[in-house]
C-alpha positions, 0 to 999 in steps of 0.5 A, spaced: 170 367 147 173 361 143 180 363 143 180 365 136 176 369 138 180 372 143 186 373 139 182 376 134 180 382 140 187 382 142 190 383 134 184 389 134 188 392 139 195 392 137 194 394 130 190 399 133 195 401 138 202 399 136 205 403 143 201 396 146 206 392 142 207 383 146 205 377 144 198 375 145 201 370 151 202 376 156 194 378 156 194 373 161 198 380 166 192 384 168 196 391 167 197 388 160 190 385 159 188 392 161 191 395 156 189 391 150 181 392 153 182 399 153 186 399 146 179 394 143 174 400 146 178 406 143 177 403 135 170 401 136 166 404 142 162 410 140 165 417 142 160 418 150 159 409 150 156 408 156 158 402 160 153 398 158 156 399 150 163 398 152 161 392 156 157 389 150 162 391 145 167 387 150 163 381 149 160 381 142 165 384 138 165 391 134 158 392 133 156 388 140 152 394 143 147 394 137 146 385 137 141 383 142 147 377 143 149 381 148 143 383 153 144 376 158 153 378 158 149 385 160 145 383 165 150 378 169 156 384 169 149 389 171 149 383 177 155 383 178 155 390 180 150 389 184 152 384 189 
């Protein structure tokens, strides 16, 4: 993602759950960045997302499971699992 994009997903996140609260600044603590990931999946995966949907979503923003964008970000996670 560009870093407008990022921040996009990171205000997505906080507006959705404002228990989240911070900056944008502190994504870069993984318990924190955890927290907004989960945050953006409770406002735009479906109920039941499989792995492959919330891991397009991530990438490829609300509607990211449906755009074929997101197959090749897929493909390497899927890869990735593998190793």
């Amino acid at each position: 993602f560009p870093s407008h994009d990022r921040r996009e997903y990171w205000q997505d996140a906080v507006e959705f759950d404002k228990t989240i609260g911070g900056k944008y600044e502190d994504c870069m603590d993984k318990a924190y960045a955890e927290k907004i990931v989960r945050a953006y999946w409770a406002r735009y995966a479906p109920k039941g997302a499989t792995l492959e949907q919330l891991a397009r979503i991530h990438n490829g923003g609300p509607k990211g499971h449906t755009r074929s964008a997101t197959l090749k970000y897929w493909k390497k996670i899927v890869k990735e699992i593998m190793l």
